[in-house]
N, C-alpha and C positions, 0 to 999 in steps of 0.2 A: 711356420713358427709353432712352438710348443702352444697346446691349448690347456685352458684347466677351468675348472667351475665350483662357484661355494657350495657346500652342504646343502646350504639355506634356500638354496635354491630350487631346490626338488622336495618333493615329496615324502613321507614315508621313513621309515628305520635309519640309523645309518649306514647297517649292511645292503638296505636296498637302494636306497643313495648311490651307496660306491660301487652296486654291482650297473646298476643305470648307466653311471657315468661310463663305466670303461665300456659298456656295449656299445654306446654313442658314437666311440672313439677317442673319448679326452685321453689328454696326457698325464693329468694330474689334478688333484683337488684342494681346494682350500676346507677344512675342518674347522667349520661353525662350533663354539664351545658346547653352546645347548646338546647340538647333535651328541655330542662326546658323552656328555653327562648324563645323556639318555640312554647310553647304547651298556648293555650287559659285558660288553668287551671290554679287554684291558686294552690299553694305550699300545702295548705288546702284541695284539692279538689283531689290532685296527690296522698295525704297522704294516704285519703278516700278510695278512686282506689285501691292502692297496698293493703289498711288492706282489702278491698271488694272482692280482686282476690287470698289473702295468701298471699302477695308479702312481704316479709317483705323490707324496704329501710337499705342498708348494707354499702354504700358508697357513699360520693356526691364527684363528680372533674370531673376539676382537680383546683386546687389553684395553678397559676406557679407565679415563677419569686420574694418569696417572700425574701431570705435571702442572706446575705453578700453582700447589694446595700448600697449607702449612706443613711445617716441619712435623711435625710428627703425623700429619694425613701420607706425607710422604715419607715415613719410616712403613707405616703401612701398608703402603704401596710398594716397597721394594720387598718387605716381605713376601707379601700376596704374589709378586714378579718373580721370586725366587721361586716360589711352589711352580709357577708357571711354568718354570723354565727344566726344571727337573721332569716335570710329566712331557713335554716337548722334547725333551733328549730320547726318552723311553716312547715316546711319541714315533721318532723318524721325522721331526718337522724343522726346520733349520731358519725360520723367518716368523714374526710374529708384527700382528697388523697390532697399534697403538694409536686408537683415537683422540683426537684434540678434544680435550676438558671439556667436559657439560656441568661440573661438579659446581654447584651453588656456591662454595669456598675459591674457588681456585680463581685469581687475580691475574690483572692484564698487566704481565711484566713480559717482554719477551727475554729479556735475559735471565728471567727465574727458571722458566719454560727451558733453556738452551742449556743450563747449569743441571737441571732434573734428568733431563732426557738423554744428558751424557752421562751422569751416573747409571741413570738405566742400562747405556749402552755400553758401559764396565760391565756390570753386572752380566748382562747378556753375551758377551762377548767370552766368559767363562766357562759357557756350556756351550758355543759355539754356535752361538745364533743372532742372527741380525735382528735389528727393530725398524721397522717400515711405519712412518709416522704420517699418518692422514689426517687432513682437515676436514671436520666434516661441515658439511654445508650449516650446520645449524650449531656450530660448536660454540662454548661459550663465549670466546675471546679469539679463537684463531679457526674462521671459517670459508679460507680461500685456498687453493691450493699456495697462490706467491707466499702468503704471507707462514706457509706450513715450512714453505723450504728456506724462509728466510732464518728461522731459528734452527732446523737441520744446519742449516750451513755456519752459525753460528756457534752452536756445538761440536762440530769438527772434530766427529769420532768416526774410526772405520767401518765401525759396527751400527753406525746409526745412517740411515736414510729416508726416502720418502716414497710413498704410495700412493698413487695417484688412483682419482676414481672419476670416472666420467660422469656418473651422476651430480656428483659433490662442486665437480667443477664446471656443468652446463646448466642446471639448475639454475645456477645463482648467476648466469647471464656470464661468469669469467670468459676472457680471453685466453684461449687455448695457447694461441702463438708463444705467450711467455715461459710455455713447457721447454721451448728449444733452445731455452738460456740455462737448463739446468745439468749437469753433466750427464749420461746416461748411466755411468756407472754409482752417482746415486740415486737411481731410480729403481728402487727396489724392487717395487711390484705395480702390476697395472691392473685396476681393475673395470671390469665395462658392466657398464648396463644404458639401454635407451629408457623411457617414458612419452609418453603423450604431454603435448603444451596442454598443461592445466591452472587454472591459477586457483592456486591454493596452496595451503601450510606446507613447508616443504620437507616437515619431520615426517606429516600423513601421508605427502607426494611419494617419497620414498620407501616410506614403508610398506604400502597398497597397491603403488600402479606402474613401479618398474616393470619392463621388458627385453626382451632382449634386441640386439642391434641393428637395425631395421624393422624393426615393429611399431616404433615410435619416432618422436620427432624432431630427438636432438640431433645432431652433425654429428655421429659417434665416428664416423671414418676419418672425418678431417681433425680431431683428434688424436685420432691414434697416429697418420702422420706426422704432426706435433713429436709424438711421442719417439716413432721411430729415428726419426729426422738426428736423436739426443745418442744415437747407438743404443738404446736400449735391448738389451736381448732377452729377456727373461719371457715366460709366457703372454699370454692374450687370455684374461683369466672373467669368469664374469658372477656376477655378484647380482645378483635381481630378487629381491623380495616381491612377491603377488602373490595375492590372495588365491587368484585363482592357478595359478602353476602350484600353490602348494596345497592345493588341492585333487591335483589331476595326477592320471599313474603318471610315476616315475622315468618311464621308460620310455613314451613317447615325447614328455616334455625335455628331457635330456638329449634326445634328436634333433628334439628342433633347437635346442640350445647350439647344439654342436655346428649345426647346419647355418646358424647366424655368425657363427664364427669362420667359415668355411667363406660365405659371402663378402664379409668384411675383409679376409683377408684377398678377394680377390680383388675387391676396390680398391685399398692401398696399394695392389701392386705386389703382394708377397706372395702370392700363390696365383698357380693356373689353371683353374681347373677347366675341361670341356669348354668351350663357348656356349651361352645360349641358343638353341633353336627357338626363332619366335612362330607358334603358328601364324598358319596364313588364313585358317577358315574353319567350319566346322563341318565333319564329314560326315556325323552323326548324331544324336540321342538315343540312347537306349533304356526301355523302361524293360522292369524288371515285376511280372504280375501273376499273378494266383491265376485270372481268370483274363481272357484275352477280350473277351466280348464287350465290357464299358469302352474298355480303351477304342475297340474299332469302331463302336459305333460313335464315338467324338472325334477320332480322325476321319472317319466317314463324312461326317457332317460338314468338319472345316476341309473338306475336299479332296483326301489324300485317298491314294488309292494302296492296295496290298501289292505291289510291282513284284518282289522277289520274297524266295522262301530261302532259308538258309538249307545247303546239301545235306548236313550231320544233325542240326538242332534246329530245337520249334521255336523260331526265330524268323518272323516275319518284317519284310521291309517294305516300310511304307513310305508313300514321298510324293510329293508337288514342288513341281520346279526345283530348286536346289535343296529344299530339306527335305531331309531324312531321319523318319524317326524306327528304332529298331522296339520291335515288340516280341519278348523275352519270354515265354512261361515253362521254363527249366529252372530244376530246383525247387528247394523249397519256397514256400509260399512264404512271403514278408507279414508279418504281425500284423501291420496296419495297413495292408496290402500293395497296390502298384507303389514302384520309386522308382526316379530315375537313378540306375547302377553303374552309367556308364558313359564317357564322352569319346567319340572319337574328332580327333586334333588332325587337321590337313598341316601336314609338315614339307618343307625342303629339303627336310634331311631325316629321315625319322630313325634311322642307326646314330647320328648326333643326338638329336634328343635324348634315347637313351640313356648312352653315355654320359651326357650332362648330369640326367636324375639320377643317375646310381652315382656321381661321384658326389651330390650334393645328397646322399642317405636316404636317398627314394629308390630302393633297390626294383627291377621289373620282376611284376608279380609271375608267380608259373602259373601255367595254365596248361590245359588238356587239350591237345588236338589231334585231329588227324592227320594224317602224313597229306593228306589236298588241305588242309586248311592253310591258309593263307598265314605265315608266323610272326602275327604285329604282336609289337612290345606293350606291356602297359603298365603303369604304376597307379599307385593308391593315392589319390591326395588326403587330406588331414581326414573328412568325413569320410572316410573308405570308398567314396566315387573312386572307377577305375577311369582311367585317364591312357586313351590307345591312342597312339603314334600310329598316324595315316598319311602313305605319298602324297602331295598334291595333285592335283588332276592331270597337270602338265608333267609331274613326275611318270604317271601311271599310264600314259597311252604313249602308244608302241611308236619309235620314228619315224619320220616319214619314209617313203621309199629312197634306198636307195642311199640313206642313211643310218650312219649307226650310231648307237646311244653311247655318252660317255662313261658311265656307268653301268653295272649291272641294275637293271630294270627291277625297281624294287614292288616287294608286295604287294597287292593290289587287295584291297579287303572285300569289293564288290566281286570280286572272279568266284567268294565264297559261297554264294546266293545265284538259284537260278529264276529265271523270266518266270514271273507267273501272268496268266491271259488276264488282268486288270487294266483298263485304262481309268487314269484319275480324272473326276469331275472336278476339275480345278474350281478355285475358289478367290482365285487374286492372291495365293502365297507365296513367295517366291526364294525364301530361304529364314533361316533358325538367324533371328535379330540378338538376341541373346538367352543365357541359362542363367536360372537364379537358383543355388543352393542355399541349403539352412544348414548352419553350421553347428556340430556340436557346442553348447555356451563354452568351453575350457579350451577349444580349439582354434577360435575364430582369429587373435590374431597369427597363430601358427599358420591357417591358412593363406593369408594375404602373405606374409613370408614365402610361404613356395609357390604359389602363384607365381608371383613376382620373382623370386630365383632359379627357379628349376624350369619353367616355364618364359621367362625372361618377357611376363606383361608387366604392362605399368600398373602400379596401384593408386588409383584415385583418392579420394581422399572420403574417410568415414563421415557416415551421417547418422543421425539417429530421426527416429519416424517414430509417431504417437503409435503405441497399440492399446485396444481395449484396456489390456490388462499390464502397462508400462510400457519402456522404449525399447523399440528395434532398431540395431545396430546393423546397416549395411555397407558396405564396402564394394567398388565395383572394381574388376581387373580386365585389359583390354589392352590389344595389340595396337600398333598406331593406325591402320587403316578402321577399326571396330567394326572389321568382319570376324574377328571373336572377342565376344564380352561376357563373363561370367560374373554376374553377380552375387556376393559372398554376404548373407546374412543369418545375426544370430536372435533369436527372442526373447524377451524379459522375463517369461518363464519357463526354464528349462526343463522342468518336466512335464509341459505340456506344448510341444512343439506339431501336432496335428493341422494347427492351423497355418502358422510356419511355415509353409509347404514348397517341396521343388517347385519350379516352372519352367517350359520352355515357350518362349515368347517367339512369336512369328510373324515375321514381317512382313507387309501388302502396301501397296500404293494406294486402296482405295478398304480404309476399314471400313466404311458404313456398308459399303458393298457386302464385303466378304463376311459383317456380322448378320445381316439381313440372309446373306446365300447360306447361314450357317444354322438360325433358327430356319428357314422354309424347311431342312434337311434336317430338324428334329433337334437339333443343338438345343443348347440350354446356358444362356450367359448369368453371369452373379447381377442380380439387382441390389441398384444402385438408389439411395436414399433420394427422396426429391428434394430435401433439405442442399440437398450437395448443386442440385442446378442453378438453385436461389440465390447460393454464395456467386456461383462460376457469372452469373449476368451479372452482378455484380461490381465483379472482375475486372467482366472481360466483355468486348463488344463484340455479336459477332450477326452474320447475315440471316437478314430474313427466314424463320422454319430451321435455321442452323443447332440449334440449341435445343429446339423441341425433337429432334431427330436424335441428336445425345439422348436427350432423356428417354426416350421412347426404347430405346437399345441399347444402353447403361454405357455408354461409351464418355472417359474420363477425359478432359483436356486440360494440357499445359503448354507454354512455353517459355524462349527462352531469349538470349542477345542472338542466339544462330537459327531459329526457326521453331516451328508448333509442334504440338505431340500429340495425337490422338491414338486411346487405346481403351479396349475391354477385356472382356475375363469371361473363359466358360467357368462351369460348376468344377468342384474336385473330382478328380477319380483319385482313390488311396490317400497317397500325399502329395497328389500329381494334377494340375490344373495349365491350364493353356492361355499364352497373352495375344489377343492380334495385336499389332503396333503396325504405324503408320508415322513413319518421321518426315518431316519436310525442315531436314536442317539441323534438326534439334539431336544434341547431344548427352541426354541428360539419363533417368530411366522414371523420368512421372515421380520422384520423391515428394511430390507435393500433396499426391492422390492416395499415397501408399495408407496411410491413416484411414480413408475412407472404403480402402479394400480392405484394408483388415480387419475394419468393424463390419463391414458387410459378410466376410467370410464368416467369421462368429457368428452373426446373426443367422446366416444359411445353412451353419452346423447346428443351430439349435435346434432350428426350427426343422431339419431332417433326420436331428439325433445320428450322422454321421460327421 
């Protein structure tokens, strides 16, 4: 299906707007009037633009405040509609959005309303242009979509129809199903946006905390359903006011726009794009550092040994039991030094994967190799983490004898690395439990979007967690076995995200062990306030010395309806700090403790002045 997107929904100029939109991919735009009135271009020149870039123009508004006012508020309004409609012919725009009455005057007659909005639709109908008439959720007298099409239909002109918006009509709790009682060839236009269940005003709802289709919480697919179900052909158009998308460049938030529209339509059934590749596991972390020596000597500690050196780059692999963490000092140095730059993803298919991300606008990044280097694919997620598509293990070893593979034997990333004479002092690790990034504040829910599309995890459901300094928003994303879980969080102040910080979290069946084996070996864990144990007995009951052994080694516990949680924290290195975890059952990631780490981290930055 055709796609298009409002003005208003992006950022910046209107020529940057339209030049956003078509890089995206949209089809077409709706022209917000504001944007219009701001831009130095003539109506002639916008036209120009959109036919220069593909844009086709699919909708101009909004027109408010036109029917059921007094007679001369409504001589007024057909005036002011004329001017309208002449800058719209000189426009290239052939559809104009018409909101239901907010006007302090305008009375609850529907056949006043049906009588108006057919002279409208004379009038409009002279320049050659349709009027699409929405209810808006908060309108004065007509704020449902049934009751918008009941005076459309009422009116019974060619040139007059309806507009339907998803906001307008999930907000307010409507039942969608009665969209497919309405013909589709009066449905004019459709417009989408999701939101977050919030309860509050739903003029501010609307205004502040629209998103796009799958970012939030309404049913927008089973909707459009609805919608389809009517024969509607016209685009898939979206309409989302936020603060924070009209805030951020243009040109990534128009991607991800595009890219929710790309999703939905493969829910409904209209499109096919790629199938999902779910990983199966995580094959790596890559930390990316100025200086290699903090990092070893904390992999050191928690038991990891330096096993392989990369053949072409200063790229060391370090690893106990199944993780594997890559240590990076190519390139330039990062401002606030080590970060993790890089995941590598255990795939079934990792030529599918691919192809799934480049068709959902996550093109694979180039990279520089050598003719031995092994040529895995990798794309950016929202935070510029690269994200590499890695065989599975059972992909990657040779068949048995005597045996032939079905497939060409796909790339192996470790044939890239040779043996180095390390053996690791293990430590009780036995693989990466999960990764927690910080997301840029403008990006975070663009992230859990492609997480969840391009990558095909589930996305859990948002929590917010006390921090010193306001609340931290996390979201966790994880395959169905949760041998990969990435945790996606953003902080309450965005320009001090230092403390923020990546992590990769490390899993052991015996933490008190592996923290005790980690301090003997020079380790250094985040102390933990003793205030925090006095709650936890509190709590919770627990054995003999159980408790004093927490405290004594800062180790935080929770749990849950499916089992305990124990875990701790070394010191940071950069923006890069280590979790041991110890699940027994529990499916959670400690949201209960995260408050008490992140005042502790604060306090540990203080007092180090790093």
């Amino acid at each position: 299906m055709r796609t298009s997107i409002a003005t208003v929904s992006l950022s910046g100029s209107l020529t940057e707007k339209l030049t956003a939109a078509s890089r995206a991919g949209f089809d077409g735009v709706e022209i917000f009037e504001n944007d219009l009135l701001a831009s130095p271009l003539a109506p002639e020149e916008i036209r120009e633009r959109c036919a220069d870039l593909g844009l086709s123009i699919d909708l101009y508004q909004p027109m408010r405040d036109i029917e059921a006012v007094p007679a001369e508020e409504f001589a007024r309004n057909l005036r002011r509609a004329r001017h309208k409609f002449e800058l719209m012919r000189r426009l290239g725009a052939d559809t104009v959005l018409v909101c239901s009455s907010v006007h302090p005057l305008a009375v609850d007659d529907d056949a006043l309303a049906a009588y108006h909005l057919r002279q409208l639709a004379d009038l409009a109908q002279e320049f050659g242009i349709r009027v699409a008439y929405e209810a808006l959720a908060w309108g004065r007298h007509v704020n449902t979509y049934a009751h918008a099409w009941r005076i459309v239909e009422a009116a019974d002109h060619p040139a007059l129809g309806t507009c339907l918006d998803s906001f307008h009509i999930l907000s307010r709790g409507s039942d969608p199903k009665g969209i497919q009682e309405i013909p589709g060839e009066k449905i004019f236009f459709l417009q989408l946006a999701d939101a977050p269940l919030l309860a509050m005003d739903v003029l501010q709802w609307s205004r502040h905390y629209r998103c796009f289709p799958g970012q939030g919480g309404f049913d927008v697919a089973g909707l459009v359903r609805h919608v389809l179900h009517t024969g509607y052909d016209g685009p898939l158009s979206l309409e989302v006011f936020n603060d924070v998308f009209r805030q951020s460049d243009a040109g990534p938030t128009a991607v991800d726009a595009h890219r929710s529209l790309l999703v939905l339509q493969e829910t409904v059934g209209v499109a096919t794009p790629p199938a999902p590749v779910v990983p199966t596991g995580v094959a790596f972390a890559e930390l990316l550092t100025p200086d290699a020596e903090p990092v070893a000597a904390v992999l050191g500690a928690l038991g990891f040994a330096r096993t392989a050196r990369h053949r072409t780059k200063p790229v060391d692999l370090w690893q106990q039991g199944e993780a594997r963490v890559l240590v990076n000092t190519a390139g330039a140095a990062r401002r606030d030094g080590t970060g993790l730059a890089a995941i590598g993803l255990e795939s079934p298919d990792p030529t599918g994967a691919a192809r799934r991300a480049e068709a959902l606008l996550a093109p694979v990044l180039p990279r520089r190799r050598t003719a031995e280097d092994a040529p895995l694919d990798a794309v950016a997620a929202p935070d510029g983490t690269e994200l590499f598509f890695c065989a599975s293990p059972e992909l990657s070893a040779p068949p048995e004898q005597g045996g032939a593979p079905v497939r060409p034997e796909p790339p192996n990333w470790r044939a890239d690395f040779v043996d180095a004479d390390h053996e690791s002092a293990a430590a009780g690790v036995h693989r990466i439990d999960h990764l927690a990034l910080t997301q840029p504040w403008h990006h975070y829910d663009e992230a859990a979007l492609f997480h969840r599309s391009v990558l095909g995890l589930h996305a859990q459901e948002s929590v917010d967690v006390a921090d010193p300094y306001g609340l931290m928003r996390s979201r966790a994303v994880t395959n169905a076995d949760g041998s990969v879980r990435i945790a996606l969080g953003v902080g309450a102040a965005p320009t001090d995200d230092t403390v923020h910080a990546q992590h990769i979290a490390l899993a052991t069946d015996d933490v008190v062990a592996t923290a005790r084996r980690f301090l003997r070996a020079g380790g250094r864990l985040l102390p933990i306030p003793a205030n925090y144990y006095d709650d936890l007995a509190a709590r919770h009951e627990f054995a003999d010395g159980e408790l004093e052994t927490y405290r004594e080694l800062g180790i935080l516990y929770d749990r849950d309806a499916h089992g305990e949680f124990r875990h701790c924290y070394t010191m940071t290195v950069g923006r890069v700090f280590f979790e041991l975890v110890q699940r027994d059952g529990y499916r959670g990631y400690g949201a209960q403790n995260a408050p008490v780490r992140l005042a502790a981290q604060h306090t540990a930055r203080a007092v180090t002045g790093g």
